[in-house]
Structure formats: structure tokens, C-alpha cells
N, C-alpha and C positions, 0 to 999 in steps of 0.2 A: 277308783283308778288303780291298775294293777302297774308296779314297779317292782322289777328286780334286777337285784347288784350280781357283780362279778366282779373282785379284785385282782389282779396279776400284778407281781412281785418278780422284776428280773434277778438274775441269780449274778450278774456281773453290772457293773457301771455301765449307763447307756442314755443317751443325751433324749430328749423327749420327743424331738423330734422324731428320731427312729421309731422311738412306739408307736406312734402315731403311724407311720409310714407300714410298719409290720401290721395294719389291720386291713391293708387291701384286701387282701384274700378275704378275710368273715366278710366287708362290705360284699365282693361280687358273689361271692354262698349268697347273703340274705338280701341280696338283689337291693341291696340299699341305696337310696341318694343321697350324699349327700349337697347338704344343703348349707353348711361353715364349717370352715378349719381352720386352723391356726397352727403353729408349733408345737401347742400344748395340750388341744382338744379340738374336738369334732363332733359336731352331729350331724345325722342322716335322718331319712323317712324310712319305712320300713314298710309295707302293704304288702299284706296278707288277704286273700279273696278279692282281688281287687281293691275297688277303695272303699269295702265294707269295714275294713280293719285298718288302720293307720296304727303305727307304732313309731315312736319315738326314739332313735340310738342317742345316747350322750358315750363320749370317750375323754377322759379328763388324766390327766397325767399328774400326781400331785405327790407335792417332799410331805414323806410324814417323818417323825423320830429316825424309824430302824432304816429311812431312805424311800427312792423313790417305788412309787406303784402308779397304777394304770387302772382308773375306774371305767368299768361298763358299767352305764345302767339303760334296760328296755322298761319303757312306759307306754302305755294304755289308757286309753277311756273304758275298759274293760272292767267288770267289777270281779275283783278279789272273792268275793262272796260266795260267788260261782267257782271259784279256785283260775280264772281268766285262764280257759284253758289253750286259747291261742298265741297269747301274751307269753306261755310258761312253754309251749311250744319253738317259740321262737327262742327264747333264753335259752332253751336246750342247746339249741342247734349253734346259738351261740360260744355257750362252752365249751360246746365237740367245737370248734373253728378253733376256740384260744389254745386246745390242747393243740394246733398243729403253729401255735406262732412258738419258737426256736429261744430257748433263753429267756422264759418266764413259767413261773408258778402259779399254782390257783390256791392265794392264799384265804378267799372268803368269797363264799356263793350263798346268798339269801333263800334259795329254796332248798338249802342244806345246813347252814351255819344259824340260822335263825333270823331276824329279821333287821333291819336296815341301820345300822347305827347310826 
């Protein structure tokens, strides 16, 4: 199963809500459904080639120590082994989205920082 993280880190106070809301834009890029939301999290479907690829978004909002962050994580039945080259496709595209949400950083990305803590 191929899974990979993206953390975002606001640079200013901002109610969880809002992060949440600032992810429309990547859902309509990766053509996403979703399928729950909350205040605090969301997840969508994701389908790549049709529905040979299904992918999993999760969006989770959570207080750590240094404050709050914003987890993405894409999930796959794709094997890792193969390096899940459509799974890491979509993470891409992912991260080009987060770099256009306005007052957040990219404090930890899994197919850079190392692997899932």
C-alpha cells in the first residue's frame, strides 16, 4: 500500500476551519470527491485512469507542541515496491497545490524528508 505525508505549518494563528476551507482549490486540481468533512478534517476519492486507480485523500488539522499543522496524507493500494508511480504522481501535484494555499509552509514531505513518522 503506497502512502505519503505532506505537513503544512501556518505562519500566523488561523482557526481549523479555514484550513480546511483553503483546500478547495488542490480538491478541484485533483478532481477529488469528497466524501466527509468536518471542521477539522476531510477526506475525498481521488481516481486516476478512471477507476483503475482509486486514491485516498485524508486532511487532518492537528495541535502539536510548536502549534497547529495540517496533515495531507495520499493512500493507495499501489505497491511501494514499484516506487507506486501514480500514487507519487498525484503527491506531486499535491504539493504544487499546497505551495499555492496563502499562509502556510511545507514543514515535512515523505518522499523528501524521509518516511512517515
Amino acid at each position: 500500500m503506497a502512502r505519503y505525508l505532506l505537513v503544512l505549518k501556518p505562519r500566523s494563528v488561523v482557526q481549523p476551519r479555514a484550513l480546511i476551507e483553503a483546500l478547495q482549490p488542490m480538491l478541484q486540481a485533483l478532481q477529488a470527491e469528497v466524501d466527509h468533512e468536518t471542521i477539522a478534517h476531510l477526506s475525498a476519492v481521488v481516481r486516476v485512469s478512471g477507476e483503475q486507480q482509486r486514491m485516498q485523500l485524508f486532511a487532518d488539522v492537528q495541535n502539536k507542541a510548536d502549534g497547529v499543522v495540517l496533515e495531507l496524507a495520499i493512500m493507495s493500494r499501489e505497491s511501494m515496491g514499484r516506487g507506486a508511480p501514480q500514487t507519487l504522481a498525484v503527491f506531486e501535484e499535491l504539493v504544487k497545490q499546497a505551495g499555492l494555499i496563502g499562509g502556510v509552509d511545507v514543514v515535512f514531505r515523505s518522499d523528501r524528508d524521509g518516511p512517515i513518522p
